[in-house]
Backbone as XML, in Angstrom:
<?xml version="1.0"?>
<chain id="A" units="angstrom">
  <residue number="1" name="UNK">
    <atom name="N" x="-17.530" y="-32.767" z="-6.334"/>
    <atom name="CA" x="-17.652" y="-31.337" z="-6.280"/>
    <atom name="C" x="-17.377" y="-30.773" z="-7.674"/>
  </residue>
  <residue number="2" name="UNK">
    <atom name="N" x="-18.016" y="-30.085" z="-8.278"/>
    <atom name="CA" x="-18.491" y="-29.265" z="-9.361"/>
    <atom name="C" x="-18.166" y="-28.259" z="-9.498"/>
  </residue>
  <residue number="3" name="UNK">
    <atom name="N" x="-16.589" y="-27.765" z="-9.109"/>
    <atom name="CA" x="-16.686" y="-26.679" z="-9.078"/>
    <atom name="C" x="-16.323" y="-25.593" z="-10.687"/>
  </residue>
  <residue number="4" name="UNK">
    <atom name="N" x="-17.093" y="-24.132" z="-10.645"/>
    <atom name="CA" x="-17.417" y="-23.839" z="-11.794"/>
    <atom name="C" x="-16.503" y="-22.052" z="-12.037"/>
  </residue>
  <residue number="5" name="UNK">
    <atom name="N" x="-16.735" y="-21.918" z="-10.761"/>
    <atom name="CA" x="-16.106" y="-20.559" z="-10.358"/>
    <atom name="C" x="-14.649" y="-20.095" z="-9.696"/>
  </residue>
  <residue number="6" name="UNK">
    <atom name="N" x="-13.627" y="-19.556" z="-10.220"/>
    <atom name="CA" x="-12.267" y="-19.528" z="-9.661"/>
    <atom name="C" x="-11.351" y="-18.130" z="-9.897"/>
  </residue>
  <residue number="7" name="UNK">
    <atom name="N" x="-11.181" y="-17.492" z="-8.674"/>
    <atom name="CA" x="-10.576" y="-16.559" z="-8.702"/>
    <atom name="C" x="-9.115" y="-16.832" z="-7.549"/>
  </residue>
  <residue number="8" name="UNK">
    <atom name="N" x="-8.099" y="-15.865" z="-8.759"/>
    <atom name="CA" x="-6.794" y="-15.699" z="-8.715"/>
    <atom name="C" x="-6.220" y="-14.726" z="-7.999"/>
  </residue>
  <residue number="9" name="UNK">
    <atom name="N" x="-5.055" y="-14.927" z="-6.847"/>
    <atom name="CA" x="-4.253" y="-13.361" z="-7.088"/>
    <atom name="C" x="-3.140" y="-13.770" z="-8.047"/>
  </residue>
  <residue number="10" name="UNK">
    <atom name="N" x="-3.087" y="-12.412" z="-8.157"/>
    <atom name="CA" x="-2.061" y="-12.390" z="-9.366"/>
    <atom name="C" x="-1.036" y="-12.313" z="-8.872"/>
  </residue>
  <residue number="11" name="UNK">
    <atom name="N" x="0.039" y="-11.526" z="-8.051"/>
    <atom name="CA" x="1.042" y="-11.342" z="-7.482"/>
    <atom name="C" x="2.001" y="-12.365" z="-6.627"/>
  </residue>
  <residue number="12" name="UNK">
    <atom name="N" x="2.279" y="-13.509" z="-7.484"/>
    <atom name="CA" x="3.102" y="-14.893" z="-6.515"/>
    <atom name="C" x="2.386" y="-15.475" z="-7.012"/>
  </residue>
  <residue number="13" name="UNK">
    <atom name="N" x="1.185" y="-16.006" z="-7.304"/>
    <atom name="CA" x="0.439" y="-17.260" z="-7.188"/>
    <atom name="C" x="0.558" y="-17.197" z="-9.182"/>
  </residue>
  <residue number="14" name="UNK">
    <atom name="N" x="0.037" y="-16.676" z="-9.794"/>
    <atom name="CA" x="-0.465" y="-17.060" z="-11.229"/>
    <atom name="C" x="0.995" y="-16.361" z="-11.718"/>
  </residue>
  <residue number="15" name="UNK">
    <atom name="N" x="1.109" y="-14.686" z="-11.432"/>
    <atom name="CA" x="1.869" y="-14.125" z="-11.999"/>
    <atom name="C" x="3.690" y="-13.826" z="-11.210"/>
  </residue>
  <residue number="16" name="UNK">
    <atom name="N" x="4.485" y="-13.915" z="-11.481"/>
    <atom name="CA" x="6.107" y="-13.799" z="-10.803"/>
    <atom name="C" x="6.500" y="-12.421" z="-10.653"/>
  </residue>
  <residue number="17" name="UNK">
    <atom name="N" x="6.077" y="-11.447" z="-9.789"/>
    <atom name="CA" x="6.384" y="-10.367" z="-10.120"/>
    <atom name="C" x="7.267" y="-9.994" z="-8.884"/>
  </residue>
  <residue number="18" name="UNK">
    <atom name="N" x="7.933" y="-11.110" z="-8.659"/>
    <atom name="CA" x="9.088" y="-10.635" z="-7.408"/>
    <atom name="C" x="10.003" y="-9.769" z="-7.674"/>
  </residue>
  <residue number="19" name="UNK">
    <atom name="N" x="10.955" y="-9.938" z="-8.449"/>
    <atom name="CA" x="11.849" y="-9.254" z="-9.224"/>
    <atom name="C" x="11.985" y="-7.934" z="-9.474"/>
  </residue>
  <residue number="20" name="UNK">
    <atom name="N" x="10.397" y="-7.847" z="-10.071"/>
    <atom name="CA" x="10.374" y="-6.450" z="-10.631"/>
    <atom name="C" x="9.642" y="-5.472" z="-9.435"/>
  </residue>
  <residue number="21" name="UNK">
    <atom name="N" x="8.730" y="-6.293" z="-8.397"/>
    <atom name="CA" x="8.483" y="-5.533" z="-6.868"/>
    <atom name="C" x="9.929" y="-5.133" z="-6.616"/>
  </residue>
  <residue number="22" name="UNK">
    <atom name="N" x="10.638" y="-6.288" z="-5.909"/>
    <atom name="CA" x="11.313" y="-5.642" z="-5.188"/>
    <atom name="C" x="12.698" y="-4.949" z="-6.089"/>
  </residue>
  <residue number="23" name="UNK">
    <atom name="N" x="12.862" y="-4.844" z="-7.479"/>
    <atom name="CA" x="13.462" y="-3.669" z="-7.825"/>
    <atom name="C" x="12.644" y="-2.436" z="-7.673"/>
  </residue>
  <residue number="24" name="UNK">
    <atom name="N" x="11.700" y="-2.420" z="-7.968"/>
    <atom name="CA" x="10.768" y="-1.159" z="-8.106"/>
    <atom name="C" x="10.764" y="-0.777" z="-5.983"/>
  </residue>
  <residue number="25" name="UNK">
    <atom name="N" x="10.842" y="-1.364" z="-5.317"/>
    <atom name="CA" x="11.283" y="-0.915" z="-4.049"/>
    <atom name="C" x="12.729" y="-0.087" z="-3.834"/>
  </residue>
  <residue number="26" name="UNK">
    <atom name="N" x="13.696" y="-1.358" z="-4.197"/>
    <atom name="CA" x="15.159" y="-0.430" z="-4.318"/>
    <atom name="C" x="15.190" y="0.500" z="-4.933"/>
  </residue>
  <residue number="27" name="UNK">
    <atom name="N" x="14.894" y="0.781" z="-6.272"/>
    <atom name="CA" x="14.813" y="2.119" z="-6.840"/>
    <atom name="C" x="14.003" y="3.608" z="-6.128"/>
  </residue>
  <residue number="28" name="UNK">
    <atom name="N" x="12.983" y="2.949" z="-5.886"/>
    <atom name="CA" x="11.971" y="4.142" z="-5.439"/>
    <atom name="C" x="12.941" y="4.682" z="-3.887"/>
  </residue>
  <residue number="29" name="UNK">
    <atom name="N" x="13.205" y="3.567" z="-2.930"/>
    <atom name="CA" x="13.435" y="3.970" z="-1.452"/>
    <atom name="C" x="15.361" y="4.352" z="-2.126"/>
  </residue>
  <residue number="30" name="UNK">
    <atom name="N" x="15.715" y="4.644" z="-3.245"/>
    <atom name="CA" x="17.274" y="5.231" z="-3.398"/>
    <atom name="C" x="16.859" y="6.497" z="-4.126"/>
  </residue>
  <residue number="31" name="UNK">
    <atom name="N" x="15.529" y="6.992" z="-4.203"/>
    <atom name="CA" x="15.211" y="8.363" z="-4.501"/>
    <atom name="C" x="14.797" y="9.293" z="-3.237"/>
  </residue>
  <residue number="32" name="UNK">
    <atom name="N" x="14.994" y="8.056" z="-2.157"/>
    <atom name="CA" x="14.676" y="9.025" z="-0.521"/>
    <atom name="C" x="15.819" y="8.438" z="0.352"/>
  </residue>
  <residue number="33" name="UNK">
    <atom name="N" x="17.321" y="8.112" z="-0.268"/>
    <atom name="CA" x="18.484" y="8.339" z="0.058"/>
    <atom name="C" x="18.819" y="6.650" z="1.123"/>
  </residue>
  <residue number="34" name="UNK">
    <atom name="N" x="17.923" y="5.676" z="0.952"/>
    <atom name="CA" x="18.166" y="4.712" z="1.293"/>
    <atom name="C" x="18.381" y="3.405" z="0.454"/>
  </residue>
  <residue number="35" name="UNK">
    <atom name="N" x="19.432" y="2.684" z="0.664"/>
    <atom name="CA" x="20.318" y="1.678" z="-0.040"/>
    <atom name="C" x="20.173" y="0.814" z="0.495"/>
  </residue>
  <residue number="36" name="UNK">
    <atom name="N" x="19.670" y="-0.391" z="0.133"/>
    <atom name="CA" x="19.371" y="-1.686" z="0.765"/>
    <atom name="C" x="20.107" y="-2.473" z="-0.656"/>
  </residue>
  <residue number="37" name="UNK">
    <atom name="N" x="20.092" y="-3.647" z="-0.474"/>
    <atom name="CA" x="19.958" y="-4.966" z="-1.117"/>
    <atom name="C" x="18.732" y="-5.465" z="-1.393"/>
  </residue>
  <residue number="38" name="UNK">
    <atom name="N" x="18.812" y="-5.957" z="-2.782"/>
    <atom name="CA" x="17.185" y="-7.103" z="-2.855"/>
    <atom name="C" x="17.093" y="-7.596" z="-1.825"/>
  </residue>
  <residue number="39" name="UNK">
    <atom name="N" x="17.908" y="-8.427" z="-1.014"/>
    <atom name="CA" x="17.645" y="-9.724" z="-0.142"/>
    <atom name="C" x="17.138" y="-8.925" z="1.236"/>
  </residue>
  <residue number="40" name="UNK">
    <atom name="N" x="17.545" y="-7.812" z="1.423"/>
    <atom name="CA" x="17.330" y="-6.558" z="2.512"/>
    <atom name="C" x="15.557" y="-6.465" z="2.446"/>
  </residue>
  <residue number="41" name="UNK">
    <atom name="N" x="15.169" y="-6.304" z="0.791"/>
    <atom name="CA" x="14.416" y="-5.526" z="0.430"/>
    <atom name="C" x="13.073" y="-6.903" z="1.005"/>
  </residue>
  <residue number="42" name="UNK">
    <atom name="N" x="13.298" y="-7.891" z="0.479"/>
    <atom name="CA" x="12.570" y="-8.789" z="0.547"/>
    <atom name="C" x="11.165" y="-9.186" z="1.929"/>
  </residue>
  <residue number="43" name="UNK">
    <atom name="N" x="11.889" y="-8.523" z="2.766"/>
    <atom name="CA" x="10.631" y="-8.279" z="3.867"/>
    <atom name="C" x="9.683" y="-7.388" z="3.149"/>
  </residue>
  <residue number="44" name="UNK">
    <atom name="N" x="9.222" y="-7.185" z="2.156"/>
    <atom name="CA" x="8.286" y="-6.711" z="1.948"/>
    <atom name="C" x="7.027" y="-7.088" z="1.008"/>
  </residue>
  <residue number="45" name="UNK">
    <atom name="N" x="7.847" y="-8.161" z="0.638"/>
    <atom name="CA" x="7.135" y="-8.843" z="-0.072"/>
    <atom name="C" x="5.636" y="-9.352" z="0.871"/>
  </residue>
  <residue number="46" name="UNK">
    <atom name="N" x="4.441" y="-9.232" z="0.096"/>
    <atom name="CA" x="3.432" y="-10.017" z="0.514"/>
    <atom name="C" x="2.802" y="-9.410" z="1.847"/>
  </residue>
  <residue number="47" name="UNK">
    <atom name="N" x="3.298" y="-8.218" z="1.840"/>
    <atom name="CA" x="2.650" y="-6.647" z="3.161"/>
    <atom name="C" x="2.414" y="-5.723" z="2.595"/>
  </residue>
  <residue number="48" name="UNK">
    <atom name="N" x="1.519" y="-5.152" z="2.974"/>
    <atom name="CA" x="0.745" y="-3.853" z="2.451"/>
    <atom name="C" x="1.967" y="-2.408" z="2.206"/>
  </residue>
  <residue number="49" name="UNK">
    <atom name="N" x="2.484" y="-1.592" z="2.028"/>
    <atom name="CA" x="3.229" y="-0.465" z="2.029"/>
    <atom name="C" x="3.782" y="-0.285" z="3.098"/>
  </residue>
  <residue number="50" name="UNK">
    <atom name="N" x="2.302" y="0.290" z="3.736"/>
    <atom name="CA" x="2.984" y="0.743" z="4.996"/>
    <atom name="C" x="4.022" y="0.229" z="6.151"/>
  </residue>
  <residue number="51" name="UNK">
    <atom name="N" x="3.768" y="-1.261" z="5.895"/>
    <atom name="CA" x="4.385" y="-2.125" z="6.494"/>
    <atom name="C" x="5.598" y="-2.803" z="6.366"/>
  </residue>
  <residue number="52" name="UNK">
    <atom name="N" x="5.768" y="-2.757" z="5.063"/>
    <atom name="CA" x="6.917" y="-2.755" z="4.419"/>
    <atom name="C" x="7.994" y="-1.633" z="4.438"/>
  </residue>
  <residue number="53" name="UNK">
    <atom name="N" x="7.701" y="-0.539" z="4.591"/>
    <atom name="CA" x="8.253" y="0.698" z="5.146"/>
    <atom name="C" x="8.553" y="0.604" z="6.332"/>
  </residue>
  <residue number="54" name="UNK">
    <atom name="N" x="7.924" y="0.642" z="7.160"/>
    <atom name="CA" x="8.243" y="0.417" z="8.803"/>
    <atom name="C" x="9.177" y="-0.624" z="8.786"/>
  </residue>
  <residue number="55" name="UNK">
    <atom name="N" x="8.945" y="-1.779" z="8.018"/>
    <atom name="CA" x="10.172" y="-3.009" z="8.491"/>
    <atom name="C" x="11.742" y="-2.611" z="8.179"/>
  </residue>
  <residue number="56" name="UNK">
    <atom name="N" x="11.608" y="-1.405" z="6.929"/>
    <atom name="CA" x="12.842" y="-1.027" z="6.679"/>
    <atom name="C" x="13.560" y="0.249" z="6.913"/>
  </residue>
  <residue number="57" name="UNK">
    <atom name="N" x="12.350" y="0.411" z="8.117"/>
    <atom name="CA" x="12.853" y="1.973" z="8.946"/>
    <atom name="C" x="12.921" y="3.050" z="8.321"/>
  </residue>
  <residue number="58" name="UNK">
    <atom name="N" x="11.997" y="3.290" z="7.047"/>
    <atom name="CA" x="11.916" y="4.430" z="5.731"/>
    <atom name="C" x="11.058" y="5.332" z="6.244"/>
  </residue>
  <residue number="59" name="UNK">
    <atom name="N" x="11.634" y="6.428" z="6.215"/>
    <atom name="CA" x="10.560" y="7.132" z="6.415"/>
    <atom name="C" x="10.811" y="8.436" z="4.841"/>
  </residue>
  <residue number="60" name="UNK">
    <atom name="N" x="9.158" y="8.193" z="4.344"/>
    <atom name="CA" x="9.252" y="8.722" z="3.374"/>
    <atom name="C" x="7.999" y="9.736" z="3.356"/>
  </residue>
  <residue number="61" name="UNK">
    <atom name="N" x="7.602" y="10.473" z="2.267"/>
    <atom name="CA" x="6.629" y="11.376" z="1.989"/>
    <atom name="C" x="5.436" y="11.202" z="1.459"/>
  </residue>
  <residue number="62" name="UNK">
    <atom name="N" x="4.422" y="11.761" z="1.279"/>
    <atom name="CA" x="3.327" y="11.459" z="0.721"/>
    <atom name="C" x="2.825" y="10.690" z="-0.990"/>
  </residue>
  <residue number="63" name="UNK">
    <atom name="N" x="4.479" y="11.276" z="-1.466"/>
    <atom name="CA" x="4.793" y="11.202" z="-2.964"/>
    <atom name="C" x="5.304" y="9.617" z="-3.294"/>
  </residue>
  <residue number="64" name="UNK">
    <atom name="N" x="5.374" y="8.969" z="-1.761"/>
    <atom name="CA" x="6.014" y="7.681" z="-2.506"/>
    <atom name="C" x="5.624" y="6.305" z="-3.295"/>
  </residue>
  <residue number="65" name="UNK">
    <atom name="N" x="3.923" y="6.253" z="-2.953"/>
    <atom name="CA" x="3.328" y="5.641" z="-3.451"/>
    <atom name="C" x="3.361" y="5.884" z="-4.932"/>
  </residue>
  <residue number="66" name="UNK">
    <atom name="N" x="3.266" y="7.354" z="-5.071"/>
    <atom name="CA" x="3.003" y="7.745" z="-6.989"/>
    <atom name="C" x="4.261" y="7.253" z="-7.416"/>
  </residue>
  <residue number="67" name="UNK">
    <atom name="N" x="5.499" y="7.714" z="-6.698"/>
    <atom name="CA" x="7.000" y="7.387" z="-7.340"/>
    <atom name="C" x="7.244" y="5.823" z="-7.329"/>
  </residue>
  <residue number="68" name="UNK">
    <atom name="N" x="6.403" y="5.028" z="-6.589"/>
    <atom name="CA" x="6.397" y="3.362" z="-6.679"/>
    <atom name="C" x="6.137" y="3.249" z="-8.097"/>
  </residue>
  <residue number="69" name="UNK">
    <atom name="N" x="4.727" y="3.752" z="-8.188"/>
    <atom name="CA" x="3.921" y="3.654" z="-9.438"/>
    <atom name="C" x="4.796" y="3.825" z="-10.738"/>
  </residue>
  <residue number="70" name="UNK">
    <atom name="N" x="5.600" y="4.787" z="-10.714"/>
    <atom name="CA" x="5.776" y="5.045" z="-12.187"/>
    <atom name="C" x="7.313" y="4.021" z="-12.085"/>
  </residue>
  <residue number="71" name="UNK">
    <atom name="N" x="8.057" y="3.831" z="-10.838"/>
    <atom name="CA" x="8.987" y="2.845" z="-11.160"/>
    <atom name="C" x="8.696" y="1.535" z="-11.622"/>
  </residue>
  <residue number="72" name="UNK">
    <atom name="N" x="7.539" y="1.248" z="-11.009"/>
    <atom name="CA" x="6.988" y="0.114" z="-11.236"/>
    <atom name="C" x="6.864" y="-0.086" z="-13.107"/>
  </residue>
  <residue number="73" name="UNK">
    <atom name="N" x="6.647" y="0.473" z="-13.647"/>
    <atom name="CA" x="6.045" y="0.865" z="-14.976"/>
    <atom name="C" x="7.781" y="0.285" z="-15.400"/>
  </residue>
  <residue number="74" name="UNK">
    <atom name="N" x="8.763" y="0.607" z="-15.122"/>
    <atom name="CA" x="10.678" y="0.145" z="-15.458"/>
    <atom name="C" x="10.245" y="-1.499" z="-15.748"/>
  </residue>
  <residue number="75" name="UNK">
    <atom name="N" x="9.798" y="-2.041" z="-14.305"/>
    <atom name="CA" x="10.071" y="-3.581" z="-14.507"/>
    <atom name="C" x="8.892" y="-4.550" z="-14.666"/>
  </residue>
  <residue number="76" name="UNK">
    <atom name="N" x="7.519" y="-4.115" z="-14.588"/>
    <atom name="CA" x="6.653" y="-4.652" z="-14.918"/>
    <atom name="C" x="6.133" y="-5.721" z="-15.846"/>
  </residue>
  <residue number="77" name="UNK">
    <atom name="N" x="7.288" y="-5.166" z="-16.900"/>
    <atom name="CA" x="7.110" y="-6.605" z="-18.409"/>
    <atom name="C" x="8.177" y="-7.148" z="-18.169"/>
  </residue>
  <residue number="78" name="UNK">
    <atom name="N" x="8.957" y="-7.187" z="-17.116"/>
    <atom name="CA" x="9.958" y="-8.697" z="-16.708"/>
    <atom name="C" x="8.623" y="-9.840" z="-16.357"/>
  </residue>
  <residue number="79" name="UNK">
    <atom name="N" x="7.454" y="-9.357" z="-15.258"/>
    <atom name="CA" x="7.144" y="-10.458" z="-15.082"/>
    <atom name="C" x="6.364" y="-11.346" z="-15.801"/>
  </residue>
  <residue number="80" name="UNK">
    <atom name="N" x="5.786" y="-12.821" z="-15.627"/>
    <atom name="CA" x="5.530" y="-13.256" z="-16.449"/>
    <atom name="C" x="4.583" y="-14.527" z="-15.531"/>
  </residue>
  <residue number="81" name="UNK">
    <atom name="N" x="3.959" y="-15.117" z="-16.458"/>
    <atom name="CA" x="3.276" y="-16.615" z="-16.132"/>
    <atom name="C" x="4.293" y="-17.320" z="-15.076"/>
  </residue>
  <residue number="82" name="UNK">
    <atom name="N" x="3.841" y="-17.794" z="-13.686"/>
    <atom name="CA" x="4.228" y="-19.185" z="-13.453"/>
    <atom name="C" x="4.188" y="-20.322" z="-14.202"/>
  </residue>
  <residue number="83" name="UNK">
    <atom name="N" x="5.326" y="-21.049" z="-14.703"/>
    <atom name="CA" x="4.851" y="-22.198" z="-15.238"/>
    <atom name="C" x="4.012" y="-22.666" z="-15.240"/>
  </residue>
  <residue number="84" name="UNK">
    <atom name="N" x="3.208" y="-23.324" z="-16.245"/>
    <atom name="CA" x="2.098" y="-24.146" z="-16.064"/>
    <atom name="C" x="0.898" y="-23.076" z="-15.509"/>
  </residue>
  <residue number="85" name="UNK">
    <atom name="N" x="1.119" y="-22.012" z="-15.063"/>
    <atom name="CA" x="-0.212" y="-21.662" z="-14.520"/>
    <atom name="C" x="-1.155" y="-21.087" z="-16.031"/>
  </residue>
  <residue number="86" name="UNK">
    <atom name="N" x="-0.468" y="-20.092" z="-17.445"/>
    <atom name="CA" x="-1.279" y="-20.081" z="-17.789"/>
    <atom name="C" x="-1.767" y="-21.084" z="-18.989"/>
  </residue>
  <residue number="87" name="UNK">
    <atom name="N" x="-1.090" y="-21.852" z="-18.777"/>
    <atom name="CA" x="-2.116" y="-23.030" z="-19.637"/>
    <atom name="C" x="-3.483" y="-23.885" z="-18.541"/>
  </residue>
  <residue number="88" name="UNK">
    <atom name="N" x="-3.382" y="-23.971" z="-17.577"/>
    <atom name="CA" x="-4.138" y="-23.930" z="-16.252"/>
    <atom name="C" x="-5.413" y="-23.270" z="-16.466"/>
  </residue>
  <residue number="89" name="UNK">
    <atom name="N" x="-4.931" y="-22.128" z="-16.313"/>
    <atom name="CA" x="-6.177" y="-20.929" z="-16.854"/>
    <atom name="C" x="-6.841" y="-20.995" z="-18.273"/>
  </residue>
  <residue number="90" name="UNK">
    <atom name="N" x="-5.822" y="-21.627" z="-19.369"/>
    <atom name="CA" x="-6.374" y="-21.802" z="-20.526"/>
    <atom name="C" x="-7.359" y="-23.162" z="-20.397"/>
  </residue>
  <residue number="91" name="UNK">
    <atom name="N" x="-7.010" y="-24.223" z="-19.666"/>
    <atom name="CA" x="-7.675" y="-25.007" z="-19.548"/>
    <atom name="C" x="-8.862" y="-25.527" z="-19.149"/>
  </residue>
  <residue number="92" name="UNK">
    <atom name="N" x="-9.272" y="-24.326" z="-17.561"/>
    <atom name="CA" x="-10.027" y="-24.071" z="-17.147"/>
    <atom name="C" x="-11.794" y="-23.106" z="-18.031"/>
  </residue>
  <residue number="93" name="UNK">
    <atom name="N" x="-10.778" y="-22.335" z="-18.944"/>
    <atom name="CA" x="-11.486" y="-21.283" z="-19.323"/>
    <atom name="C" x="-12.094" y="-22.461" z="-20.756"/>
  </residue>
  <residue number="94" name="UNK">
    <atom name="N" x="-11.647" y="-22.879" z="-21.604"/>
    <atom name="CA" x="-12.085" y="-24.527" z="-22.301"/>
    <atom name="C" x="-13.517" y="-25.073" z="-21.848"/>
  </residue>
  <residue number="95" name="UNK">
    <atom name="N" x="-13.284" y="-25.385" z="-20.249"/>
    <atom name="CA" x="-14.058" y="-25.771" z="-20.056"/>
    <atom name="C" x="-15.094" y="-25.421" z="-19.057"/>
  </residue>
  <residue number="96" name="UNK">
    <atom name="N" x="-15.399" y="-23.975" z="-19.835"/>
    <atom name="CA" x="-16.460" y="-23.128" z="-19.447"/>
    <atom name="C" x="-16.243" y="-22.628" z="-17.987"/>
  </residue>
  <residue number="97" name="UNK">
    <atom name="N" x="-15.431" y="-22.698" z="-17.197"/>
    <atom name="CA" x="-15.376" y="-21.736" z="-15.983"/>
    <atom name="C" x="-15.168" y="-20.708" z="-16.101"/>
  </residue>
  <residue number="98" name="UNK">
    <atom name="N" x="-15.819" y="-20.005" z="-15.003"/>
    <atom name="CA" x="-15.744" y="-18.578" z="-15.055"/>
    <atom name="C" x="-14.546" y="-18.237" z="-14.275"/>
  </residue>
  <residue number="99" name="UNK">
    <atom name="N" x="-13.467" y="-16.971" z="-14.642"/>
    <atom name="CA" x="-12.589" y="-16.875" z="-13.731"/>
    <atom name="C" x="-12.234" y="-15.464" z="-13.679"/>
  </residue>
  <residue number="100" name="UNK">
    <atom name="N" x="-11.424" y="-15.089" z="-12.486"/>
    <atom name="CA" x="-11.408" y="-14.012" z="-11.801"/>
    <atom name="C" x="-9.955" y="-13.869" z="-11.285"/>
  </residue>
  <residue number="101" name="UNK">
    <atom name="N" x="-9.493" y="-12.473" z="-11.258"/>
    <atom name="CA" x="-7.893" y="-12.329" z="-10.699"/>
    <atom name="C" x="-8.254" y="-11.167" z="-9.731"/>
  </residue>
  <residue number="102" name="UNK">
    <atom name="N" x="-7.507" y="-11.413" z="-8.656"/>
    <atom name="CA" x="-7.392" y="-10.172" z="-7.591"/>
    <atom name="C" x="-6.000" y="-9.443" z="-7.535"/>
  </residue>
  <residue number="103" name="UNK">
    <atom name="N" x="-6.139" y="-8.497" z="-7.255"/>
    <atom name="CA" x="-4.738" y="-7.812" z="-6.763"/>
    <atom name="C" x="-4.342" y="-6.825" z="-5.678"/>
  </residue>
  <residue number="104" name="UNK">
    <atom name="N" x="-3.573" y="-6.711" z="-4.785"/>
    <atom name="CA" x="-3.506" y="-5.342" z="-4.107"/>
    <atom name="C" x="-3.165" y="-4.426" z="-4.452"/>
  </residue>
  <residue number="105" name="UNK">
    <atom name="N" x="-2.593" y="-4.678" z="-6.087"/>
    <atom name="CA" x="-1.834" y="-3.288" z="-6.523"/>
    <atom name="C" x="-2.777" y="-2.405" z="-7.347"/>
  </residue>
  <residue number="106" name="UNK">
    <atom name="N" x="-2.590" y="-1.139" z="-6.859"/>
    <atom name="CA" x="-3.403" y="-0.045" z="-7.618"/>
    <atom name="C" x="-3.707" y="0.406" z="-8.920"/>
  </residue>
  <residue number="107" name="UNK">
    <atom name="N" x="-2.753" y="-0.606" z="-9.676"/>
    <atom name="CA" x="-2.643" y="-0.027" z="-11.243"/>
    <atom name="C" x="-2.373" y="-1.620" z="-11.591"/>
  </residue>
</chain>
């Protein structure tokens, strides 16, 4: 098999952006008066918003997605390469594959 074509998500798989998700959760849900723990926070990892909200009984406003957004912007350059993944990608891209990253996040 030959394969020539390969697309990524970025979020866990290529890129580590646990850390700075689920700070950018604690911060945002302690601007609508709720206090969790990372380890609290962690059901949310790898679920869409809404769902992640409901698991932690938040009930928030229309504004919280934008206020994710700009917290997000705090911890964003913590994350970084999985080991080995971007020499992987460098390796791949060498030898002429085409490649592709997905994401669920809006920005």
């Amino acid at each position: 098999m030959n394969l020539k074509h390969y697309i990524f998500d970025l979020d866990g798989t290529l890129i580590d952006t646990e850390h700075a998700i689920l700070k950018t959760w604690q911060d945002t849900l302690k601007e609508y008066g709720y206090e969790h723990t990372l380890e609290e926070i962690r059901v949310v990892l790898g679920v869409t918003t809404d769902i992640g909200l409901k698991k932690l009984n938040a009930n928030v406003d229309e504004n919280y997605i934008c206020k994710w957004q700009v917290n997000y912007e705090k911890y964003c350059s913590d994350a970084d390469f999985f080991d080995g993944a971007k020499e992987m990608l460098e390796f791949l891209k060498e030898n002429n594959c085409s490649l592709g990253a997905v994401s669920s996040r809006s920005k």
